[in-house]
N, CA, C and O atoms as a printed pandas DataFrame, in Angstrom:
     atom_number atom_name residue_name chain_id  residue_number  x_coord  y_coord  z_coord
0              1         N          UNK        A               1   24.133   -8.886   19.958
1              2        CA          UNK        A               1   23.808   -9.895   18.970
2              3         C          UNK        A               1   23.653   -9.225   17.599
3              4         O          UNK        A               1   22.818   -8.328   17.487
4              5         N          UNK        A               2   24.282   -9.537   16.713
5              6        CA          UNK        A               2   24.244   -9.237   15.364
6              7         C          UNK        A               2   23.052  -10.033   14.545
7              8         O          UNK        A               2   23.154  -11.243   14.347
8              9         N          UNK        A               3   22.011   -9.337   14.120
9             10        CA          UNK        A               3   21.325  -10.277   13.112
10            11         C          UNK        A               3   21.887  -10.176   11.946
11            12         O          UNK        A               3   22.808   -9.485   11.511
12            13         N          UNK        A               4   20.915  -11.294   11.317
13            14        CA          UNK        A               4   21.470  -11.898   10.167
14            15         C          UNK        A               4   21.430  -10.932    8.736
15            16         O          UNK        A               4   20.564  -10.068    8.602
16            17         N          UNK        A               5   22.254  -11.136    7.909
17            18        CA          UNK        A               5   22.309  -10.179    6.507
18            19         C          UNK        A               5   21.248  -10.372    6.177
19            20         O          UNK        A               5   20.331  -10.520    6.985
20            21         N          UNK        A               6   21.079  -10.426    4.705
21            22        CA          UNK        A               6   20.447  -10.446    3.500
22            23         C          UNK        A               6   21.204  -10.952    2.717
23            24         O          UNK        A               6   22.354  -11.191    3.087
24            25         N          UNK        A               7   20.725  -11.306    1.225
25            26        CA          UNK        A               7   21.568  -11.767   -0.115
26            27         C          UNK        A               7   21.288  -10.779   -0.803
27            28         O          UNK        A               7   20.228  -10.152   -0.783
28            29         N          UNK        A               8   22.776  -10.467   -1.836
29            30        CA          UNK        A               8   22.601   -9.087   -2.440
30            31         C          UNK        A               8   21.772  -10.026   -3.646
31            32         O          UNK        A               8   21.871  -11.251   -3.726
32            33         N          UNK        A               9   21.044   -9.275   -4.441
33            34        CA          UNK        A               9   20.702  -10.014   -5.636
34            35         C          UNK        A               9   21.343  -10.356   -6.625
35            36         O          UNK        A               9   21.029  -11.232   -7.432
36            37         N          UNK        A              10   22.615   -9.451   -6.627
37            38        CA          UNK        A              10   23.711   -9.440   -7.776
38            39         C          UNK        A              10   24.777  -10.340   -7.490
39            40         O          UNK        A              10   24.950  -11.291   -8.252
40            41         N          UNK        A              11   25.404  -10.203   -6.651
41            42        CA          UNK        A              11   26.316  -11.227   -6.419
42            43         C          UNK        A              11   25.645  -12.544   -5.513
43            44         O          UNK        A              11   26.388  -13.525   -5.509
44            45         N          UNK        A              12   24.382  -12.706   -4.765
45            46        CA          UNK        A              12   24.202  -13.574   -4.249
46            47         C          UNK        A              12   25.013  -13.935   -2.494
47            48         O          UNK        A              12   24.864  -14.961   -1.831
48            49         N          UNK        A              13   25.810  -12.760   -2.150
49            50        CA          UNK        A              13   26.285  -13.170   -0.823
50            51         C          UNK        A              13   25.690  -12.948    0.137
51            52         O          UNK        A              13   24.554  -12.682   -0.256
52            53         N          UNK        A              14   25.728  -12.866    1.429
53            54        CA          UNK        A              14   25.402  -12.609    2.566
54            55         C          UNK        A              14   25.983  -11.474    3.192
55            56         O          UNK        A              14   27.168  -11.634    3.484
56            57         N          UNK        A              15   25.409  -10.198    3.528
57            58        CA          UNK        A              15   25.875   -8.941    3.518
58            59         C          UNK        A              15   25.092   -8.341    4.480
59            60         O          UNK        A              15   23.900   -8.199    4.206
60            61         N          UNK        A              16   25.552   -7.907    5.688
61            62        CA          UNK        A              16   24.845   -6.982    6.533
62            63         C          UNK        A              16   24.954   -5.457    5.902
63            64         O          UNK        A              16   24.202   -4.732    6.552
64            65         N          UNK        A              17   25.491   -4.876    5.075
65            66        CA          UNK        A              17   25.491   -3.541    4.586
66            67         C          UNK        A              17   24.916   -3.584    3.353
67            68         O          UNK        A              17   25.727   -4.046    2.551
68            69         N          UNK        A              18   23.629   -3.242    2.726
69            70        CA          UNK        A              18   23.011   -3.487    2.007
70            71         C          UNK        A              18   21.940   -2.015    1.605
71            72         O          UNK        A              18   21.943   -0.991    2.287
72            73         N          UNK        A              19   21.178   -2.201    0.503
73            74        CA          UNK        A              19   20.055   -1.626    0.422
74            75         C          UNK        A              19   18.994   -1.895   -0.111
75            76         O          UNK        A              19   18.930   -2.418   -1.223
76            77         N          UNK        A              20   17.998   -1.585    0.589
77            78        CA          UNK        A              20   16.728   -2.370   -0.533
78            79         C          UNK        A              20   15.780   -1.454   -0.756
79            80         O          UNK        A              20   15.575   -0.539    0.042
80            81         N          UNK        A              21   14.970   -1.641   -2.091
81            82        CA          UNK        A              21   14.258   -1.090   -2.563
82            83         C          UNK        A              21   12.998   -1.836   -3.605
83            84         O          UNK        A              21   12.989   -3.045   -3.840
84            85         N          UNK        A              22   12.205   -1.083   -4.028
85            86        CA          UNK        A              22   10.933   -2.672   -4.938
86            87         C          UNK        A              22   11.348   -1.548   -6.219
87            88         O          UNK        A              22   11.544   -0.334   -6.264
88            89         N          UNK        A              23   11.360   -2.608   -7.155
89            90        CA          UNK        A              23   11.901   -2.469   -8.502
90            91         C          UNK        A              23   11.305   -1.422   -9.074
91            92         O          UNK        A              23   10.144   -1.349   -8.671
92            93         N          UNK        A              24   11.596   -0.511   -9.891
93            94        CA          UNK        A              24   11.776    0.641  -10.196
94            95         C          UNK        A              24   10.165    0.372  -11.670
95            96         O          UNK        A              24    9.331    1.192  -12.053
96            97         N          UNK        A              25   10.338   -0.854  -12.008
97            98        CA          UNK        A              25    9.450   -0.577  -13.095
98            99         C          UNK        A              25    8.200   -1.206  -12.658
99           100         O          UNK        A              25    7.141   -0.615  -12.867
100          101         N          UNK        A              26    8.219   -2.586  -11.947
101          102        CA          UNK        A              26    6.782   -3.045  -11.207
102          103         C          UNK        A              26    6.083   -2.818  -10.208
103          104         O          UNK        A              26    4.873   -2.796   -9.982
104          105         N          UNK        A              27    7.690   -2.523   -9.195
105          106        CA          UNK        A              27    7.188   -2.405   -7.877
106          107         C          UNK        A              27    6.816   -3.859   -7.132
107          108         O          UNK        A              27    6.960   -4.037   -5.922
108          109         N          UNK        A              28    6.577   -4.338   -7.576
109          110        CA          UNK        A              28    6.045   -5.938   -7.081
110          111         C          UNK        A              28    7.109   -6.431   -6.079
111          112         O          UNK        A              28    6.916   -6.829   -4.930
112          113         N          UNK        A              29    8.447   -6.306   -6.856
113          114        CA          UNK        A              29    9.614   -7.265   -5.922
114          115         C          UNK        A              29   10.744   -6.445   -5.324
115          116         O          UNK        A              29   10.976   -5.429   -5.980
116          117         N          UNK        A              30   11.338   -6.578   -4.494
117          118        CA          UNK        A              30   12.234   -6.011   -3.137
118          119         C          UNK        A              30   13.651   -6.745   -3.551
119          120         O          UNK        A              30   14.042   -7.902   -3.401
120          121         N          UNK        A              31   14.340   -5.396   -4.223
121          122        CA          UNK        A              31   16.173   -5.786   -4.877
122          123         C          UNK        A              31   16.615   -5.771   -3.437
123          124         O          UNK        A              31   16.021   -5.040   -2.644
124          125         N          UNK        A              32   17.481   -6.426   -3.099
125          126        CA          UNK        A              32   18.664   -5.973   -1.917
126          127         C          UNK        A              32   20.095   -5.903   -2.950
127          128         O          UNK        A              32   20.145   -6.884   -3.692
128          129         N          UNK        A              33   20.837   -5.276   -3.061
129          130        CA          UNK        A              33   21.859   -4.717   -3.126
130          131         C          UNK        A              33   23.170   -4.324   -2.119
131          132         O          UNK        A              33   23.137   -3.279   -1.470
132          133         N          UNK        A              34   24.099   -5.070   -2.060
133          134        CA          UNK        A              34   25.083   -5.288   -1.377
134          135         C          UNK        A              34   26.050   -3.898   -1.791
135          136         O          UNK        A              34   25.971   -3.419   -2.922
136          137         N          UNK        A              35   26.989   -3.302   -0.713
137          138        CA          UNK        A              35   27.672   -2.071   -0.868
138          139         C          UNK        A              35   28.430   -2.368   -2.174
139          140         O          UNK        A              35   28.199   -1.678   -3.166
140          141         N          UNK        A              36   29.330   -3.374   -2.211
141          142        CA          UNK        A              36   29.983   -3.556   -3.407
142          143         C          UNK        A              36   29.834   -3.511   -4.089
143          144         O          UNK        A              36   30.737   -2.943   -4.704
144          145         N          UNK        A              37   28.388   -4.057   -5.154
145          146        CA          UNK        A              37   27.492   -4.088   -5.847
146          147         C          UNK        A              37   27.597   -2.718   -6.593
147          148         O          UNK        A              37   28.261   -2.208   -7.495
148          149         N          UNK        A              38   26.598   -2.399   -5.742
149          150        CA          UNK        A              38   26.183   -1.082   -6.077
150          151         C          UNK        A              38   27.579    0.099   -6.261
151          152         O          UNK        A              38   27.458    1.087   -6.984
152          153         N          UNK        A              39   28.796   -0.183   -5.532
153          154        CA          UNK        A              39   30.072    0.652   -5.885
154          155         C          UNK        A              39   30.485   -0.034   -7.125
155          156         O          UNK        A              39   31.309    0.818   -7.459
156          157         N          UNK        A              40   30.559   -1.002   -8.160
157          158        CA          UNK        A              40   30.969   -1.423   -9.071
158          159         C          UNK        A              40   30.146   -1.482  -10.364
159          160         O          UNK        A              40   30.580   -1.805  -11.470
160          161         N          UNK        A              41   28.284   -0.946   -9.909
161          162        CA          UNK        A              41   27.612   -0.810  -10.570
162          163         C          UNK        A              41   27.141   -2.222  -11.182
163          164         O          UNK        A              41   26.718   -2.222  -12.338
164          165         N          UNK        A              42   27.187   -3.196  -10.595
165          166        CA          UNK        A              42   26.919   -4.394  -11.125
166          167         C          UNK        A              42   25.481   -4.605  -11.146
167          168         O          UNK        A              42   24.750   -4.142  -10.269
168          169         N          UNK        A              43   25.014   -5.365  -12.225
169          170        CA          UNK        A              43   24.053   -5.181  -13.034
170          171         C          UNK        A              43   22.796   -6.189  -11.999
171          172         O          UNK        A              43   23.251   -7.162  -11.396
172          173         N          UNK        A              44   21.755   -5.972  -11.910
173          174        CA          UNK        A              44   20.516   -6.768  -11.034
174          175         C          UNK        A              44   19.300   -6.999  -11.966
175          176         O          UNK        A              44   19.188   -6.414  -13.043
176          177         N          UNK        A              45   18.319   -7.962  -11.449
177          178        CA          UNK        A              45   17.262   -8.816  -12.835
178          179         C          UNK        A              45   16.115   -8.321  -11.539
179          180         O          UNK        A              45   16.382   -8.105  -10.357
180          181         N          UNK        A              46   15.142   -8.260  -12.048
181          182        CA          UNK        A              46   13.412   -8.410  -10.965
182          183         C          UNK        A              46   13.647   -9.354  -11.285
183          184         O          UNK        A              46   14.108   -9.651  -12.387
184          185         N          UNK        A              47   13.288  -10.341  -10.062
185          186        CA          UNK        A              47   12.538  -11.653  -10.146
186          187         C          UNK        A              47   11.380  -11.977  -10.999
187          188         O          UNK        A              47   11.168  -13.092  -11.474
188          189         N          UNK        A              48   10.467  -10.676  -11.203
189          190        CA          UNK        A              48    8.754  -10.200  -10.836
190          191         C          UNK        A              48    8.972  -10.146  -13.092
191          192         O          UNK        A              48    8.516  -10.876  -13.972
192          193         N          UNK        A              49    9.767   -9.045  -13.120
193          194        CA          UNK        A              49    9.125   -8.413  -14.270
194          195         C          UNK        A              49   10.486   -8.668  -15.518
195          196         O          UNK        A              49   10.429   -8.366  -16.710
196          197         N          UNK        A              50   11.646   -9.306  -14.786
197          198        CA          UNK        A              50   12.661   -9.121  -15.629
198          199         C          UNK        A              50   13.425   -8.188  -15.718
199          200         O          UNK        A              50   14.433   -8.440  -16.378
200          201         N          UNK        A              51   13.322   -6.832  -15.165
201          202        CA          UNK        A              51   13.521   -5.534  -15.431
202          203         C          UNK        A              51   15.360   -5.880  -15.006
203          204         O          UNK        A              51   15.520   -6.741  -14.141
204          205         N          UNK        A              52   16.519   -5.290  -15.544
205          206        CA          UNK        A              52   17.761   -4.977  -15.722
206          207         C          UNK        A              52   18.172   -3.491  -14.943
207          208         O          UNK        A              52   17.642   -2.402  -15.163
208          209         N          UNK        A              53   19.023   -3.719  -14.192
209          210        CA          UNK        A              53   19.205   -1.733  -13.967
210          211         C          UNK        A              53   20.538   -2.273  -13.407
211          212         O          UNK        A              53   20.835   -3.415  -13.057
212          213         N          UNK        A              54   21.358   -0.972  -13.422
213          214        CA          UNK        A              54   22.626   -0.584  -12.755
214          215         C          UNK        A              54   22.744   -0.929  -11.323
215          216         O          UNK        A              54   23.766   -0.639  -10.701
């Protein structure tokens, strides 16, 4: 049985290959980041603080 993905934050899809981490400047909120994403460098928001990163 395969569980279910996640949503990358950047593009918004459904992605079992992912990574997550809590935002670099608050800490408060948990990015998921999809492989693609992150290979194209596409840009992600905190929910929490606003914060922008690669």
């Amino acid at each position: 049985m395969v569980l279910p993905g996640k949503n990358c934050i950047s593009c918004g899809r459904l992605t079992n290959e992912y990574t997550e981490f809590k935002c670099p400047q608050c800490g408060k909120s948990v990015i998921i980041r999809c492989y693609h994403c992150r290979e194209i460098s596409n840009t992600y928001k905190c929910t929490e603080c606003g914060f922008e990163g690669p």
